[in-house]
C-alpha positions as CSV (number, residue, x, y, z in Angstrom):
1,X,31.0,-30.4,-4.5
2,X,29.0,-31.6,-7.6
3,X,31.3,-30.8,-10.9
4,X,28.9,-28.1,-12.3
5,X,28.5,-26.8,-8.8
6,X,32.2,-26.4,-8.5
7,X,32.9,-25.2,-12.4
8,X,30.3,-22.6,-11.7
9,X,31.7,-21.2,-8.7
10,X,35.0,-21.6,-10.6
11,X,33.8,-19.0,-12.9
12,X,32.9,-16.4,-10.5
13,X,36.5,-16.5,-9.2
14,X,39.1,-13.6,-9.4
15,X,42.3,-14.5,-10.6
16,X,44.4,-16.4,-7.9
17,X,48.5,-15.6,-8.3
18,X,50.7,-18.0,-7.1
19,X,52.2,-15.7,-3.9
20,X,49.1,-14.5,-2.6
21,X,47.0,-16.1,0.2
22,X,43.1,-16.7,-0.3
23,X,40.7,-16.4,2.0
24,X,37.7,-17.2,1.9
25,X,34.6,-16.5,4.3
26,X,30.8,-17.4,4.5
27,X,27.7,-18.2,6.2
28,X,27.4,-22.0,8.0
29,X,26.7,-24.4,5.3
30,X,27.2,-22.2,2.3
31,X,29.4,-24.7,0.5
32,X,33.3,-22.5,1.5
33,X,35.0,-25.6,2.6
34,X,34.5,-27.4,-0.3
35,X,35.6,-24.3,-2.3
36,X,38.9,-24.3,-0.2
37,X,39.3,-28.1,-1.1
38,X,38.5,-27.1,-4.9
39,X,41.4,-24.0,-5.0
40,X,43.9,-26.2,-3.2
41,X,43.5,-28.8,-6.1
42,X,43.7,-27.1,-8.5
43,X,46.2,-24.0,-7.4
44,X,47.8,-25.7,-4.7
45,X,48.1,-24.8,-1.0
46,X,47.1,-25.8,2.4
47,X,43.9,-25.2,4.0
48,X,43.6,-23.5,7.4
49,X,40.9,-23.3,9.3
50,X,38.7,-20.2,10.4
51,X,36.0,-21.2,12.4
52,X,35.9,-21.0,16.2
53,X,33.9,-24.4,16.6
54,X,36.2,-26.3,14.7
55,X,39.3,-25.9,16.6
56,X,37.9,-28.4,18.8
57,X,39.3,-32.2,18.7
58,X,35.8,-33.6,20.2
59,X,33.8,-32.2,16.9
60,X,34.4,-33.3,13.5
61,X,31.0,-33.9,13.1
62,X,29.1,-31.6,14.8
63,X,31.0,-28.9,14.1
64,X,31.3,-30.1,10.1
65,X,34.8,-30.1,10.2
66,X,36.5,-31.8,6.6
67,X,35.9,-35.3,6.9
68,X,39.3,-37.8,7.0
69,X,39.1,-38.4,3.3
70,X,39.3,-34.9,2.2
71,X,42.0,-34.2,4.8
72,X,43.9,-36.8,2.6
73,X,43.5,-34.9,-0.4
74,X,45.7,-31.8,0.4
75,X,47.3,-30.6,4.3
76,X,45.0,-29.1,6.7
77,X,46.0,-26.7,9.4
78,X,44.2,-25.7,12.9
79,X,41.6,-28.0,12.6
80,X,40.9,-30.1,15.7
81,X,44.0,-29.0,17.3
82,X,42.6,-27.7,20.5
83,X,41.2,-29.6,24.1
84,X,37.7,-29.0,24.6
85,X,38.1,-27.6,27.9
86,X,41.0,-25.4,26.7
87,X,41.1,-21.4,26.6
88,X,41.3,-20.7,22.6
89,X,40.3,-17.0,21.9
90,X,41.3,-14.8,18.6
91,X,44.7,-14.1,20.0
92,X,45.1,-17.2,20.0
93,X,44.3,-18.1,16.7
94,X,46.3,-15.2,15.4
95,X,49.4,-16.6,17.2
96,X,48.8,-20.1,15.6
97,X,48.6,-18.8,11.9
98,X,51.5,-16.3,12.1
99,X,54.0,-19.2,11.3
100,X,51.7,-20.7,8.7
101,X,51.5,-17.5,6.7
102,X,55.2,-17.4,6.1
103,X,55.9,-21.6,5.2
104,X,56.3,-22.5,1.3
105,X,53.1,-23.5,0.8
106,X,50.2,-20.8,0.2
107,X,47.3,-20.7,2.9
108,X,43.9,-21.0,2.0
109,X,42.4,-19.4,4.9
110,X,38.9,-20.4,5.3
111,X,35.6,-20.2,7.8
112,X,32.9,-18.5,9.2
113,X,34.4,-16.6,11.9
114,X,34.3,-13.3,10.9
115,X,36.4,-11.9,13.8
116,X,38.9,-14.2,13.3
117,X,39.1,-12.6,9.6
118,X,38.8,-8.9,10.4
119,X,41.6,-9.4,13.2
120,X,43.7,-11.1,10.5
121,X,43.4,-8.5,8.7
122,X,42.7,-5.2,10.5
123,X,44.8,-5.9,13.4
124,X,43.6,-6.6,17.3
125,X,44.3,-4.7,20.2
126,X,46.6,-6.3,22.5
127,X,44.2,-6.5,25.9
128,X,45.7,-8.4,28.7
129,X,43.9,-11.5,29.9
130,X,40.8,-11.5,32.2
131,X,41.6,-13.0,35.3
132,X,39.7,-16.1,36.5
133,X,37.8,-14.4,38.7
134,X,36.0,-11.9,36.3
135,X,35.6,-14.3,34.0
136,X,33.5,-16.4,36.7
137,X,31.8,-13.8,37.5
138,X,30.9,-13.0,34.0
139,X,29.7,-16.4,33.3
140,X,27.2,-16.2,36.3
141,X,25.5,-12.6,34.3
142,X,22.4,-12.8,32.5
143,X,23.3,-11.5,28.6
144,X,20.7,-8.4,29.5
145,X,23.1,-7.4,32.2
146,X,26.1,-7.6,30.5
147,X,25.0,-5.2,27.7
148,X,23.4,-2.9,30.5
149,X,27.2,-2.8,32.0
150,X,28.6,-1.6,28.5
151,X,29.2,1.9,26.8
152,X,27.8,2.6,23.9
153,X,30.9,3.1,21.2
154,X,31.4,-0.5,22.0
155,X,28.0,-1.7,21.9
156,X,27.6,-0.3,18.5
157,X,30.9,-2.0,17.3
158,X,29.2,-5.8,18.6
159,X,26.3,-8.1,17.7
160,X,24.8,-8.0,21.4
161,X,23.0,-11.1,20.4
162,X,26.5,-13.1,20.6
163,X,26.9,-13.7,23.9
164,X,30.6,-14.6,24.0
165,X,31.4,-11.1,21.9
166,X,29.3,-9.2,25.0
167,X,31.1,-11.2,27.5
168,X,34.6,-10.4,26.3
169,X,33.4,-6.6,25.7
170,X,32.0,-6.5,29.7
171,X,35.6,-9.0,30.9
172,X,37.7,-6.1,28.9
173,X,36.1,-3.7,30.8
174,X,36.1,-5.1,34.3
175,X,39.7,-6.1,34.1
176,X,41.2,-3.1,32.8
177,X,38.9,-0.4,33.5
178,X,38.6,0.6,30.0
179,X,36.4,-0.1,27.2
180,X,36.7,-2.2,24.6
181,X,36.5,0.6,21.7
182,X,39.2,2.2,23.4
183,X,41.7,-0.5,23.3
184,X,40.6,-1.6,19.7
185,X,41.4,2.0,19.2
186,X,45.2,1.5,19.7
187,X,45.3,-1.6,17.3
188,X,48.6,-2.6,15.9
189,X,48.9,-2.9,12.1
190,X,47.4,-6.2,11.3
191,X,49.6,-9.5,10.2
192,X,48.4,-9.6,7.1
193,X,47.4,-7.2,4.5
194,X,44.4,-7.4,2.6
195,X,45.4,-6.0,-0.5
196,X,48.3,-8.9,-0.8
197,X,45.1,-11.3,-0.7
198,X,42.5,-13.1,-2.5
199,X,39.9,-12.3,-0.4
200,X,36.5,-14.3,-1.1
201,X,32.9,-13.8,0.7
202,X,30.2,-16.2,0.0
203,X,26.9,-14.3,-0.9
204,X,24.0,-16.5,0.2
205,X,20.6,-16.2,0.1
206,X,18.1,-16.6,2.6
207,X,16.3,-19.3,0.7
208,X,18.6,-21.3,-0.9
209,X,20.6,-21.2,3.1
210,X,17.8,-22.5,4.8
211,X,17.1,-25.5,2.7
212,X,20.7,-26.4,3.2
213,X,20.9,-26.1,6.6
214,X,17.9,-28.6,7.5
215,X,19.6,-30.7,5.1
216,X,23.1,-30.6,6.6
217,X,21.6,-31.0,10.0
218,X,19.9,-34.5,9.3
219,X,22.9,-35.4,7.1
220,X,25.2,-35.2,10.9
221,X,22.8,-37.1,12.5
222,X,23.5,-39.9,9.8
223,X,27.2,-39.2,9.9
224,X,26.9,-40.2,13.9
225,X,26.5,-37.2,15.7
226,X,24.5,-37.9,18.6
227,X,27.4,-40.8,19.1
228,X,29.9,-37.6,19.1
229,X,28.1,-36.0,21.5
230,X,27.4,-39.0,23.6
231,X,30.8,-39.6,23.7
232,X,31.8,-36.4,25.9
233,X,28.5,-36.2,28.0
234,X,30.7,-37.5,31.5
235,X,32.2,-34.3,30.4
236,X,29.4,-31.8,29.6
237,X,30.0,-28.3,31.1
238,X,27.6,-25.4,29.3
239,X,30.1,-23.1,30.4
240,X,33.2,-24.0,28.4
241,X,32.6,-22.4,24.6
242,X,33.4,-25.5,23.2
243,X,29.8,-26.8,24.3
244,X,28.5,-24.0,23.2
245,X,29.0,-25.4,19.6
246,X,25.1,-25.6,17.6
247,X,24.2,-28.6,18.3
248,X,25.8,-29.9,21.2
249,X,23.5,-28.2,24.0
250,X,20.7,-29.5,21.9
251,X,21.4,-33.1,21.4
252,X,22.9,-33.6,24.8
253,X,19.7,-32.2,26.2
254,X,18.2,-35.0,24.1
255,X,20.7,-37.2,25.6
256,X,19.4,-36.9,29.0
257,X,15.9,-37.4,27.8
258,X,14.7,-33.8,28.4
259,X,13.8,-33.2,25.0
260,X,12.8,-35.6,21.5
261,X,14.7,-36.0,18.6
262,X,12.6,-34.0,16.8
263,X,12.5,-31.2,19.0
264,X,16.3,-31.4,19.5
265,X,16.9,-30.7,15.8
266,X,14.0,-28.1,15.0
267,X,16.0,-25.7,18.1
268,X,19.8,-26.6,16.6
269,X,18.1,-25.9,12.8
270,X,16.6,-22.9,14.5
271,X,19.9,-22.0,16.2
272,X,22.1,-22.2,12.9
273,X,19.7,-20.2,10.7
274,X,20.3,-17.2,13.6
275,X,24.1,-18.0,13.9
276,X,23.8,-17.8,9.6
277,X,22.3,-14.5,9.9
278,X,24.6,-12.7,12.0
279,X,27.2,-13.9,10.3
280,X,25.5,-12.4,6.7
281,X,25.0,-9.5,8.1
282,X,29.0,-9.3,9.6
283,X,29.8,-10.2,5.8
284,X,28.2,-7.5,4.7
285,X,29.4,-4.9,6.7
286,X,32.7,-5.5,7.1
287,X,34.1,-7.3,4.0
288,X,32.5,-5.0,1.5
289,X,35.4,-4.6,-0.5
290,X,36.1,-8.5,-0.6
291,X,35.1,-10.6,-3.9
292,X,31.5,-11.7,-3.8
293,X,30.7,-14.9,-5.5
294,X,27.0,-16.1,-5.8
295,X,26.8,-19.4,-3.8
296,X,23.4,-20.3,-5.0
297,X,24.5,-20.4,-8.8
């Protein structure tokens, strides 16, 4: 982050006490990473990752995980940590950041998963697992048939453009023969309250987004991402989320010859500038009462 970048954002921050967590949420490529990076610094703590595609240990690049250099600056938690053909859902993640929140050093909690956020801090019900064979089954539906097997309450509570979020909404409901509202109805009291938080969303604009995406995009194709992905193409199964990651399904395609370079990243650029607008509009929905900061200044 430039200096006059950071200072800027610096400005637009709330006060940050020593005993209280931050978080800190925002769109793909909106700069929150390097924010983290700049809090640690300069108020201490460790960062901790919340974004889904970069739990993964086959995606630094790809998945713009913090390089080796500025995991040498300060300790970083939950990134890479997971196999690529490994179950990792929110529970999951909630179970791994329990122990961090209560260690001497203050977390710095930050990502793009907005889920991972609102369970953080809202709670999640406690849904047994899906068993194997719904979830196989599940994989085989078309996305249309999956929301057509859903009630409403909980069709209104998901983006029914996120296939994963429909998926787990239909599994719930096969497996336990209830809905998903219903269960997220009986939510526990969440791990951590907001209101002993520094809670920061990233407003971005649509303009100033974009540009940064196509940029970002060509700058992981420098950093050696077709290599990364390369390197796990003996290995390539579309149905494991952790080749779902933008990117990967594009670039392998490429791989295999099915597709030019050029094409390859016009669909990924395409791909992130939806993913970036579903997770604005989460943003704005859910973490109204969070402290906005203007990205673009």
């Amino acid at each position: 982050m430039a200096d006059n970048s950071a200072n800027r954002l610096w400005e637009q921050l709330p006060p940050i006490p020593d005993d209280k967590p931050v978080l800190i949420a925002g769109p793909t490529a909106s700069g929150k990473s390097a924010l983290a990076l700049l809090i640690a610094e300069r108020c201490g703590g460790v960062i901790v990752n919340a974004d889904a595609s970069q739990v993964y240990d086959c995606w630094r690049i790809i998945s713009a995980r913090p390089s080796r250099e500025e995991e040498a600056r300060t300790p970083h938690r939950l990134y890479g940590h997971i196999a690529y053909d490994q179950t990792y859902s929110t529970g999951h993640w909630l179970r791994d950041i329990t122990p961090l929140l209560s260690q001497n050093q203050r977390p710095i909690i930050v990502g793009g998963t907005g889920l991972y956020f609102t369970s953080l801090t809202e709670g999640m019900a406690d849904i047994p697992p899906t068993p194997p064979d719904i979830r196989a089954k599940a994989d085989m539906l078309p996305l249309q048939e999956l929301i057509e097997g859903l009630d409403a309450q909980t069709l209104h509570r998901i983006d029914t453009q996120n296939r994963a979020r429909v998926q787990r909404a239909w599994e719930v409901l096969s497996a336990t023969g209830r809905t998903l509202a219903d269960w997220q109805a009986e939510t526990p009291a969440p791990i951590l309250d907001i209101r002993n938080t520094v809670p920061i969303v990233f407003d971005a604009g649509k303009d100033w987004l974009l540009d940064r995406i196509n940029r970002r995009f060509d700058q992981m194709l420098r950093q050696g991402a077709m290599d990364e992905v390369a390197a796990m193409r003996d290995l390539y199964d579309p149905s494991l989320p952790a080749f779902k990651a933008i990117g990967v399904p594009e670039l392998m395609t490429c791989l295999e010859g099915r597709m030019t370079l050029d094409e390859a990243r016009e669909r990924a650029t395409i791909a992130t500038r939806q993913f970036a607008k579903r997770q604005r509009t989460w943003f704005r929905a859910r973490m109204k009462s969070w402290h906005h900061i203007d990205a673009a200044s």
